[in-house]
C-alpha positions, 0 to 999 in steps of 0.5 A: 368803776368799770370792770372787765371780769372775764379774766376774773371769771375765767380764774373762779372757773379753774378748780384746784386738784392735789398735787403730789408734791404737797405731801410731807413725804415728797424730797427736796431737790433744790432750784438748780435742778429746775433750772436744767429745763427752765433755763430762761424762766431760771435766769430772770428770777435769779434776779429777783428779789426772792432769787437773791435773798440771801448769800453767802458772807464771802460772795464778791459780788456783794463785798465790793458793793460795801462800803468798809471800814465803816465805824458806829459808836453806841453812845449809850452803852459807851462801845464801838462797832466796827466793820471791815472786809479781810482775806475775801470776808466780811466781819464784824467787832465790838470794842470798848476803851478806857479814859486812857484809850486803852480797850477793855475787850474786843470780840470780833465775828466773820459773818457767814451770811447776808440777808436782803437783796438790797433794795433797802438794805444788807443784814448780817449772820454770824455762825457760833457752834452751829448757832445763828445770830444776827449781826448789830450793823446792817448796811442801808441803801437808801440813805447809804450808812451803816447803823445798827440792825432792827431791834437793836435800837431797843436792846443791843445784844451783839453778836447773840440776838437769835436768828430764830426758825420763824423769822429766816424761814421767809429770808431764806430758801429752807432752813434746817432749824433744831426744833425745841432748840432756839437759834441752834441749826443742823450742818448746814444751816440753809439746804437752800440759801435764797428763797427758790422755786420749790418754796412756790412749786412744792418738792421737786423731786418727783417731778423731776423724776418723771420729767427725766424719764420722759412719762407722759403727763395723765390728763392735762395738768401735771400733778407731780408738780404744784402750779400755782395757777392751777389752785384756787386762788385762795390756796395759790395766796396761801403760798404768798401769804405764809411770808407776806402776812404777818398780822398781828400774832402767828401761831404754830398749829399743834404739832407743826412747825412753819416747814411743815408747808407745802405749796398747795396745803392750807396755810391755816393746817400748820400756821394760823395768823390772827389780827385784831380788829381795826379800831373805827378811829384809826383811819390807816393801819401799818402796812408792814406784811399786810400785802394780803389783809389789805389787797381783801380790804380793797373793792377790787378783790371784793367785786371780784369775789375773791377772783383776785389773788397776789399773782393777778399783779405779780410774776414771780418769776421776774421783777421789771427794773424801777424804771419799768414798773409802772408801766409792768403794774399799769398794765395788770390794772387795765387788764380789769379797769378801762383806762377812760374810768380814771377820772383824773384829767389826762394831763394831770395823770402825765404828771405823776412819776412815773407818768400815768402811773395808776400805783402812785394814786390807788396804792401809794408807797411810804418812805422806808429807809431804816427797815430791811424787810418790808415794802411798804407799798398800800394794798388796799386799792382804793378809788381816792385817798379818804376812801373808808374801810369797809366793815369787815375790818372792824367785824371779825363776824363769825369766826372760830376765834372770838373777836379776832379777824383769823386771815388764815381760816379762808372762805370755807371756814367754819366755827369751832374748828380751831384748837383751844391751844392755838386761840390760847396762844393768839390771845395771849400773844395779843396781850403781850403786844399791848392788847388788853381788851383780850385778857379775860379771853385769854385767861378763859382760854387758859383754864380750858386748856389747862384741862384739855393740854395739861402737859403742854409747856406752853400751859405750864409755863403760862400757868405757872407765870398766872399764879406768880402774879398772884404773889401768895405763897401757895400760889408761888408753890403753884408757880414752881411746880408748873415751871418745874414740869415746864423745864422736864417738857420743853421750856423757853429760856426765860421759863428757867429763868422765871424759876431759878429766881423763885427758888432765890427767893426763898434761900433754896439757891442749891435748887436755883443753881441745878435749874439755871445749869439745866437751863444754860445747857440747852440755852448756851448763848443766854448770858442771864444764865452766866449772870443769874449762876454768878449771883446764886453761888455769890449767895452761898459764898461759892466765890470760886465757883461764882469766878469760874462762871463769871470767867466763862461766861466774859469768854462768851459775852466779853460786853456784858456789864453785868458779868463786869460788875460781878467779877469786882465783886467776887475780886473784893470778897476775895481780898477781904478773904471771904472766899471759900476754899 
């Protein structure tokens, strides 16, 4: 391989500085204020992908690009989901009909935004009090059909699957999530729609300032401003990092939330992305969101010792049409290889599509045509299609975090300077997700944090959720003390839920009814709640106040079976008169 490394050495020579709008006091201004003086650079990125991650439900340009009505049915549920276009909107609606064709319920929902630029499909959210959700059928472009969203094919929630902060905080330019409060937004819910020039630049707010007021710049770098160019490579990757490298667990760092980033930050300061180690035997690894993992695996990056960064081959300012970027990215190759290094015959090279096309052999796509919101494109640049991994896939080496390949430590890392509660979560994420091989760790790390962040939720409920396992009976009063001091801190959903059902256990249905209104208070699109309530006031024969649940709670979910089958059988005990007064 020949290599020409003066644009790399050049990159290595650039030092990184602290712009000022990496602080956490810098204001928001919003892209159009950048597009004032950036008018040409404005236009192609509004182009983009990025540019145009979002929109809002109502927007013709993307209406008339739908095809509607279209109708799938959920042959396992038995239910219909429709979409339509009315009255310049979008919307969708479920349905159910009986032997007679006579419908059981409908509930209908305009869809208030689209997400996905359409490359490989359009999905839907929905508004419900300030709430987001997303919507069960998503147009896909590829193969031109409506089917039902991600996710859905495992479970089929309708119009209640949450939009959480984690995931549209990448689909969108800045969300404005409620904290401590699942799915539920502050008004409106994007200050930003599509992902915008300040989720690159940092705030823009005093640049702008200084910019209008015509002050000149101190020294030759503008620090009112993040340029990407001007970090080092591994803090400008950061930034691309934060939405293109999932791994194999995310954690919020003590005390931050994933806005908390500001281009110019380490990444690893407000989110810490983990992976375990690749298995020797498991020859390719899923390339979804792994754009940086796998561009670090490549000898590109490690020849270049690390002078390789995501904008070595991407603009993203602009986006060259399909027809055109083979010819964009074969240019970013020979810019380091020389074009007699490829050992492929010249004729041989003519053939590919596009022609000579260096991305077809050295970073080849896989086919997607299900998945909205990942471009499957391998990068791990490799010479030849059996080239190995090298080792420090399989070798987490010396890490704060045993065992585990921390991608967002970067290179000046040290050992020991991750907070136990994050290697907590990592490990315990990974044991959710079928990694066994970390449950002694996790459990290690659980006893430690029990000790250091006792009043943490996350613990308690993590704790609590330990001694359930154990099924003794002190160890379920263990269970309903820490889920108790959970709720009083800040519990999940299912935390509340988790202890409402051991409080039925033991015939305490009063104390498992106070939990679960708690619960449905700050959970208000949770139809367990509607479900577990029902069940607990049928225990005490409350059949009115059961009836009452069951009613409000079909108002909400009219598709819930579960709330269906209940309603008979309050109906019955009430004709067998049995409900009380």
């Amino acid at each position: 391989m020949t290599i020409r490394f003066s644009s790399l050495l050049l990159a290595l020579s650039i030092v990184a500085w602290s712009p000022l709008s990496s602080a956490q006091s810098a204001h928001y201004v919003g892209t159009q204020a950048c597009a004032t003086c950036h008018a040409e650079i404005f236009a192609k990125y509004s182009n983009t992908a990025m540019g145009r991650s979002i929109v809002r439900g109502d927007d013709p340009s993307l209406l008339d690009r739908l095809p509607v009505p279209f109708t799938v049915f959920d042959s396992d549920a038995g239910e219909y989901f429709e979409v339509l276009r009315k009255d310049g909107a979008i919307y969708q609606s479920q349905y159910a009909v009986d032997r007679d064709g006579k419908e059981i319920f409908r509930q209908t929902w305009k869809l208030s935004f689209v997400v996905g630029s359409g490359e490989n499909g359009f999905g839907f959210l929905l508004e419900r009090d300030g709430y987001l959700f997303e919507a069960p059928l998503t147009y896909y472009t590829k193969s031109h059909a409506w089917n039902f969203s991600p996710g859905y094919q495992l479970r089929n929630l309708a119009f209640t699957r949450p939009v959480i902060a984690e995931c549209v905080g990448c689909h969108s330019g800045r969300p404005q999530p409620v904290y401590g409060r699942t799915a539920l937004y502050r008004e409106p819910p994007f200050a930003e729609l599509a992902v915008g020039c300040e989720n690159c630049h940092g705030p823009g707010e005093l640049h702008v300032a200084e910019r209008r007021a015509g002050r000149a710049l101190v020294g030759k770098t503008d620090t009112s401003i993040v340029n990407p160019t001007h970090l080092s490579g591994w803090l400008s990757d950061n930034i691309c990092m934060k939405c293109h490298q999932g791994g194999d667990v995310r954690v919020e760092q003590p005390g931050k939330h994933g806005q908390d980033f500001r281009p110019g930050m380490r990444l690893d300061d407000v989110v810490a992305i983990f992976k375990a180690p690749l298995s020797p035997a498991a020859y390719s690894q899923s390339v979804l969101l792994e754009h940086y993992f796998s561009m670090t695996l490549s000898r590109c990056y490690r020849a270049s010792a690390g002078a390789l960064r995501c904008t070595s081959c991407h603009d993203p300012h602009t986006q060259p049409p399909r027809a055109e970027a083979g010819a964009f990215y074969r240019a970013r190759c020979v810019s380091c290889h020389q074009p007699a290094s490829c050992k492929l015959p010249i004729d041989a090279r003519q053939k590919t599509n596009p022609a000579d096309d260096c991305a077809s052999c050295h970073m080849p796509k896989r086919t997607v045509t299900t998945i909205t919101h990942a471009a499957l494109t391998e990068h791990r640049i490799v010479a030849r299609p059996d080239e190995p991994y090298p080792p420090e896939a399989f070798e987490p080496g010396a890490s704060s975090a045993p065992g585990l390949l921390h991608l967002t430590a970067g290179p000046q890392s040290h050992t020991g300077n991750t907070p136990a509660i994050t290697l907590f979560q990592a490990y315990a994420g990974l044991v959710h997700d079928g990694h066994s091989e970390f449950k002694t760790k996790a459990n290690e790390m659980l006893d430690r944090v029990a000790r250091e962040s006792s009043g943490n939720p996350v613990v308690l409920s993590a704790l609590a959720r330990r001694a359930m396992g154990t099924g003794t009976p002190e160890a379920l009063e263990e269970a309903i003390r820490d889920f108790t001091s959970a709720t009083q801190a800040g519990a999940a959903a299912e935390d509340y839920l988790l202890l409402a059902g051991l409080y039925g256990k033991k015939k305490q249905n009063t104390e498992a009814i106070a939990v679960l209104q708690k619960g449905m208070r700050a959970n208000p699109y949770v139809r367990e709640f509607s479900e577990s309530l029902a069940v607990e006031y049928m225990a005490l024969g409350q059949y009115r106040d059961a009836s009452d649940v069951i009613r409000k709670g079909l108002d909400l979910f009219p598709d819930d079976v579960t709330l269906r089958v209940l309603q008979k059988k309050v109906q019955s005990a009430t004709l067998d008169g049995s409900m009380t007064p």
